[in-house]
N, C-alpha and C positions, 0 to 999 in steps of 0.2 A: 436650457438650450444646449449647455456640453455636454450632456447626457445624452443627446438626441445627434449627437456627431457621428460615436458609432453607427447606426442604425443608418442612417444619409451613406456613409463610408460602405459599409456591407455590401447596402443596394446598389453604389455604382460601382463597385468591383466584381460584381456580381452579373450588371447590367455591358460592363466593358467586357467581360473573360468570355459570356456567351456569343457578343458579338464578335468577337477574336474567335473564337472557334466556328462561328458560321460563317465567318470571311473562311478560316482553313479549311473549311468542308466536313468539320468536324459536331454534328448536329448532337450525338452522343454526350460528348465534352462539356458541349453549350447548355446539354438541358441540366448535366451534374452542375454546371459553373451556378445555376439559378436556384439549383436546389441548394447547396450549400450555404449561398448568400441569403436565401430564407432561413434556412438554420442556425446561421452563427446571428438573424437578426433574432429568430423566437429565445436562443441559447441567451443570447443579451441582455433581451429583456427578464428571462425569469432571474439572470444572477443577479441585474442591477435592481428587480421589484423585490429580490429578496437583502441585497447590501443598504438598500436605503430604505426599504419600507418598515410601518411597525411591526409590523407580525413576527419577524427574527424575535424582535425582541419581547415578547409576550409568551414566544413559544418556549425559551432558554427561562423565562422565569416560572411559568408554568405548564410546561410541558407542551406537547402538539395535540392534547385534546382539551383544547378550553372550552370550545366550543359548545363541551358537552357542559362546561360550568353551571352557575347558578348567579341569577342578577337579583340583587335588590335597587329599588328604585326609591331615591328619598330626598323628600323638597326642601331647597334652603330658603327659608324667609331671607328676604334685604337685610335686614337686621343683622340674621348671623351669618352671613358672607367671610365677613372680615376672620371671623373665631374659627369657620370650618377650612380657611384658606392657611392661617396661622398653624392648624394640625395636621394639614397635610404638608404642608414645609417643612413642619419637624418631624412627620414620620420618611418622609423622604428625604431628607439631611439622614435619619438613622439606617435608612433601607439598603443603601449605597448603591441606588441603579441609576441609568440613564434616564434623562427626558426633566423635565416634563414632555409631552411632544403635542405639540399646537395639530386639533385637528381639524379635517374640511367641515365637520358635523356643527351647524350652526344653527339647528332649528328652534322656533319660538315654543314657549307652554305657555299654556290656559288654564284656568280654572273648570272650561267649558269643553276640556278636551274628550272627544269621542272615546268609547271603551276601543276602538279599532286603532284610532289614533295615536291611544295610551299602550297599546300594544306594539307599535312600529318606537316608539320611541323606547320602551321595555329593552327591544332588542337590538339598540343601536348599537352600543358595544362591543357585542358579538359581532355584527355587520363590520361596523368600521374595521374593527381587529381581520377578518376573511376575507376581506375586501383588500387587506394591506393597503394602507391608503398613504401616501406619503406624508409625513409630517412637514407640518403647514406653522406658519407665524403663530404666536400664543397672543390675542387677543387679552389685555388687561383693564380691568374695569376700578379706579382709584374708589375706596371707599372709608368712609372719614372712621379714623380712631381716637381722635381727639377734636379740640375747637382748630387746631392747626394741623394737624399731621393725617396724615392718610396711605392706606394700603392698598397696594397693588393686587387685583382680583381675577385668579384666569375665567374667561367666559367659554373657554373653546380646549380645557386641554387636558391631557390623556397620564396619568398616574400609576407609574408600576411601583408595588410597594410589598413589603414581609411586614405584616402587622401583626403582631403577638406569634411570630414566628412563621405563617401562612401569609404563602402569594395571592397576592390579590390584584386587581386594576379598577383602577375609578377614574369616571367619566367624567367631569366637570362641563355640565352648560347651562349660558345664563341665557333665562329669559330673554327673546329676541323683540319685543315689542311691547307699550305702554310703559306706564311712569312705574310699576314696579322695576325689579332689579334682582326675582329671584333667580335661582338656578339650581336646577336639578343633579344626583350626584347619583348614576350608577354604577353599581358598582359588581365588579364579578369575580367569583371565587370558586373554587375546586367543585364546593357542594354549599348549599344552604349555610346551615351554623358557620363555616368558615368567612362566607359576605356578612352573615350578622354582628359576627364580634365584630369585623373589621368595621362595618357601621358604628358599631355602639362607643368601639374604640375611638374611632374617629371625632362621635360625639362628644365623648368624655375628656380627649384631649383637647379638643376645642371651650368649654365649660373652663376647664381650668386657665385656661393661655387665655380667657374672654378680654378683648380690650375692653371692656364697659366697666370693668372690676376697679373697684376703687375710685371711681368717676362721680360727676354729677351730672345725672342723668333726668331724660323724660323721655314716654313712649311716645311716638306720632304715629297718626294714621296717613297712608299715602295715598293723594287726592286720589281718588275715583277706584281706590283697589280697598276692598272691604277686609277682603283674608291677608292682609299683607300690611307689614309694620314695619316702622324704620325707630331706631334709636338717636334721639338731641343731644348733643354733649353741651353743656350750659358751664361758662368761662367766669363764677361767681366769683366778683373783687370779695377780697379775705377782710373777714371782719376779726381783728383781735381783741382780745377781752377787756383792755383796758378803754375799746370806745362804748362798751356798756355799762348805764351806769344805772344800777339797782340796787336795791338793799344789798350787803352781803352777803346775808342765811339765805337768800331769793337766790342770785348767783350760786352759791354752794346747792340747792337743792336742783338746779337749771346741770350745771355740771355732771354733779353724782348721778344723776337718772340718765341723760344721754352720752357723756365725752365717760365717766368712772365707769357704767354697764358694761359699755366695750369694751374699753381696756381691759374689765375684769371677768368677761364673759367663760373665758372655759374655767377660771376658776370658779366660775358660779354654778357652771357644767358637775365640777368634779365633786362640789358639796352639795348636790341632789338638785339647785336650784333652776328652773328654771329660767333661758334665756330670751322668751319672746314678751313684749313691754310694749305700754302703751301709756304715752304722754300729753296731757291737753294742756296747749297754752291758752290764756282767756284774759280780757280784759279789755280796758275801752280804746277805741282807735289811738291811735300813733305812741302809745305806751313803748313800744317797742320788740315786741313778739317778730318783725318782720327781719330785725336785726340782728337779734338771738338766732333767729333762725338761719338767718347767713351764716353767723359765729358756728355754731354748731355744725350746720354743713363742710364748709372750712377744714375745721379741725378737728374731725369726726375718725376715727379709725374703722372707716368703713364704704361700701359703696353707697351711695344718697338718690334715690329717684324721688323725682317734686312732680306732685301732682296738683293742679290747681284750673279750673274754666273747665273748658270743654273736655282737658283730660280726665276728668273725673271716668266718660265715657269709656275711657280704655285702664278702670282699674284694676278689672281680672288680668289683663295681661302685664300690666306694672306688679302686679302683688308675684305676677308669677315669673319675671324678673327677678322679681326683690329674691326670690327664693334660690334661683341660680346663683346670683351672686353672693346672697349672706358669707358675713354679714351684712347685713343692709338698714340703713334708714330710710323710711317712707316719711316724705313729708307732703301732709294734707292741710295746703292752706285752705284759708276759711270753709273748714269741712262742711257747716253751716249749711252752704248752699246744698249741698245734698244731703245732710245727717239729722234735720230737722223733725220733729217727732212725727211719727207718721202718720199721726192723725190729719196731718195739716201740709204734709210731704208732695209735692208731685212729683218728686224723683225716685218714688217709693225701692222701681227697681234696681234702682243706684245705691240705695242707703242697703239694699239685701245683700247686695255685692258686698259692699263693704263690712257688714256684719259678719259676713258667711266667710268672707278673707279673714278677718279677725281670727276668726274661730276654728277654722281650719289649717290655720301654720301651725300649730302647736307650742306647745312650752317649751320644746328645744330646738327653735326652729333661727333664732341668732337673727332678728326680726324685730326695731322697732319703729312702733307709727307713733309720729309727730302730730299731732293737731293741733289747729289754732280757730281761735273762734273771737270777733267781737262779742257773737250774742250767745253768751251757754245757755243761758233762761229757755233756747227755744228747741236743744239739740233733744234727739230720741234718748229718756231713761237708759236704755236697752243698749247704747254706743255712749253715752256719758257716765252711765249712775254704775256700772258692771264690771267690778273689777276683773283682771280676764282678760279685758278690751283696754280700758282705758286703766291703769291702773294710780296713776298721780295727774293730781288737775294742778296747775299751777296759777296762782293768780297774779297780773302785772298790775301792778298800783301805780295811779298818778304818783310821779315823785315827791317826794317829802323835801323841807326846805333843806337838809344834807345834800341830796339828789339834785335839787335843782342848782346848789353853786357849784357842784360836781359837773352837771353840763355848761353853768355859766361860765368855767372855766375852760372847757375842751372848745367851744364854740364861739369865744374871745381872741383863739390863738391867729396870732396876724394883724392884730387891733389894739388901738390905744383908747382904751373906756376909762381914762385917767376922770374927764368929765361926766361921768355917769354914777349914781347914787347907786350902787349894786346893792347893797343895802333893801334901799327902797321900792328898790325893780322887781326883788327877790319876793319881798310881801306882797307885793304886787302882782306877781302871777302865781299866786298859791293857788293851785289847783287844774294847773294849765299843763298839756302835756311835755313829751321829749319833743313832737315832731311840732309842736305849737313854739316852741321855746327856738329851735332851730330857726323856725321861718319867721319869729320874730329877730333873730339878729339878723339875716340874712337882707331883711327888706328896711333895717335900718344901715347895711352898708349901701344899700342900693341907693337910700334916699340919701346918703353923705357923698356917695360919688356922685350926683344930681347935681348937688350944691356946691361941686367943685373940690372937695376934700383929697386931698394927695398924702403920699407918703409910706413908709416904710416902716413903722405899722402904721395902718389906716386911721386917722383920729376919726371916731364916731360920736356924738355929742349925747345930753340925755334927751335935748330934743329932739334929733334922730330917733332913740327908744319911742317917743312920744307918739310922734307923726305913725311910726308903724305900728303900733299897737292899737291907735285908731281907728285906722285904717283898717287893721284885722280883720277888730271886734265891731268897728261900724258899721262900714262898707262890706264883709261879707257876711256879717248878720249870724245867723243861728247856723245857717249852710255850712260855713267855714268855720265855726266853733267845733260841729260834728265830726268836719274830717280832722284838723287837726286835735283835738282834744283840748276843751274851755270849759268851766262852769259858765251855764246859763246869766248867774252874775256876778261878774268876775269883783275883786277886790279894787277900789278905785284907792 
């Protein structure tokens, strides 16, 4: 509105001078006083559409013929919003210009877009820029970099930048409609080669600054958008190694193949060895594989994508993930569901993905897959028996009576088993799992807090132990042997 003062002003002194001079009889006078007043208002406008519009400043960084430039046009997945938003911060903190500058340009992309339609948008850039359009508010679109923190994403705004020495401008717009969230990034330079580097540049510094690096991650698919992917950030409570309890030499080879690999990976590089690995964990349910596998994710010196259920679906795009960020750990729970031999397979095309990823990172690709399986007996030769792929099977054994007073100990803490025959309880579940042993003290506090049991530690009796071991192995029968891990007959 105070821009538009002038222009009001102009026109009534413009509108008063000519009728002052047609009251003096001076017609002459009157028609200059109108003409004038039109001129100091066209004069007006072109100074104030050149002091506030973008175009000044487009043309001071690349000259008065951009026009004649050259656009590249290139789609950001949701996913890498956050990474391509992070490189243009930091080429712009390095560029030292003006702006960002928020523009009027806010149209939607498709998948489905017309070659006419993909043409009017090719040249928006130029337009906007000829058009000198005033810079308008920057639209920010928050997009998650962790389970808490999130980045601020322009959807609407105009970047003057020297990338590797050459002026460039990129266009930033996000997708206007449906549950995706991409945005397109044109971008225009002197000539051809000068927009590519500044693309690739752009790329590459995004790759590196990636928020996903170092995370734990999964890929999602986003309802109802097939070409379009968003990244999970997964907030895993840290498992430390003293709440696993396995053999020693079990633990020491659990380590050295995934926590020592890493650590030791370029020096594996630099003695000719190979760094892409492949590890199977195996063994009968509630053993512990699920825990280790926490542990390791944890404290892994690496980025972690978990694939497990339906993501199996999006494991070319997780592998090609895993490859950006290497190092990486891929963790394939019960690969089973898809890895099964393929005689007997119906996720045939699943398991080729998976082979074909194996086999295509390479040996120095800083790359390993995690596997776990209750049933090895039934996984494909070709992804279990092939060194290559799978390179160490590891087996988790019911615990040995070591192992089991090792958890009778972690799983007591807060309780008083002063009346309990640990002894006798210990021979008594020979052959019973971690996750068996867990839910049997569990459901014998549950049955002492029943009967009223108070205090600081909880006193549990051995008829407590009694009542819930009954109860396990009666009442849930064979069913709840299987999940938690029981011989069929147990020691009485």
């Amino acid at each position: 509105m105070i821009r538009n003062l002038p222009f009001i002003l102009f026109l009534v002194l413009g509108a008063v001078g000519a009728i002052v001079m047609l009251i003096l009889g001076q017609p002459g006078l009157a028609v200059a006083a109108g003409i004038a007043s039109v001129g100091a208002c066209v004069g007006y406008g072109y100074y104030t559409a050149w002091l506030f519009g973008i175009r000044r400043h487009v043309v001071r960084l690349m000259g008065s013929r951009f026009q004649i430039g050259e656009v590249l046009r290139h789609m950001v997945r949701t996913a890498d919003r956050p990474n391509i938003q992070l490189a243009l911060d930091l080429l712009h903190s390095r560029s030292g210009m003006q702006g960002p500058f928020g523009t009027p340009v806010a149209a939607g992309m498709d998948d489905d877009v017309g070659q006419a339609l993909a043409q009017q948008y090719f040249a928006d850039i130029v337009g906007l820029i000829a058009g000198n359009s005033y810079p308008t508010a920057i639209v920010w679109d928050p997009h998650p970099t962790s389970t808490e923190e999130t980045l601020n994403c322009a959807c609407n705004a105009l970047y003057l930048l020297r990338i590797l020495d050459r002026p460039v401008c990129v266009l930033v717009l996000q997708r206007a409609k449906g549950a995706s969230r991409r945005a397109v990034l044109q971008i225009l330079g002197r000539n051809e080669p000068d927009a590519r580097a500044a693309l690739n540049e752009i790329l590459r510094i995004g790759r590196e600054q990636s928020v996903y690096r170092g995370q734990v991650l999964s890929v999602q698919r986003i309802k109802n958008q097939e070409n379009d992917l968003a990244v999970q950030f997964h907030d895993m409570s840290e498992a430390g190694r003293e709440e696993i309890v396995l053999p020693p030499e079990l633990q020491e080879t659990i380590d050295r193949n995934i926590l020592e690999f890493f650590r030791h990976a370029e020096a594996l590089r630099r003695a000719g060895q190979g760094t892409r690995h492949g590890v199977l964990l195996h063994g009968p349910p509630g053993t512990g594989k699920t825990l280790v596998t926490r542990y390791l994710a944890t404290n892994v010196s690496a980025t972690v994508l978990l694939v497990h259920g339906r993501q199996y679906a999006l494991l070319r795009p997780t592998c090609q993930l895993a490859k950006l960020l290497a190092p990486s750990l891929v963790i394939l729970e019960d690969v089973d569901l898809i890895g099964a031999d393929r005689r007997n397979n119906r996720h045939g095309a699943l398991l080729h993905d998976l082979l074909d990823e194996m086999d295509g990172l390479g040996a120095g690709s800083d790359i390993v897959f995690l596997l776990t399986t209750n049933r090895p007996e039934i996984l494909e030769p070709a992804l279990a028996s092939r060194p290559g792929r799978v390179d160490q099977a590891i087996y988790f054994p019911l615990p040995d009576l070591e192992c089991r007073r090792r958890l009778f100990a972690q799983f007591r803490r807060g309780l008083d088993v002063s009346g309990l025959d640990l002894e006798a309880m210990l021979a008594r579940t020979d052959g019973a799992s971690p996750a068996f042993l867990k839910e049997l003290f569990r459901r014998a506090v549950l049955l002492a807090l029943e009967r009223g049991a108070a205090g600081e530690p909880l006193p549990v009796t051995g008829e407590d132990f009694e009542r819930s071991l009954r109860e396990l192995l009666q009442a849930g029968g064979t069913l709840t042997r299987n999940f938690l891990g029981f011989p069929a007959s147990p020691g009485t």
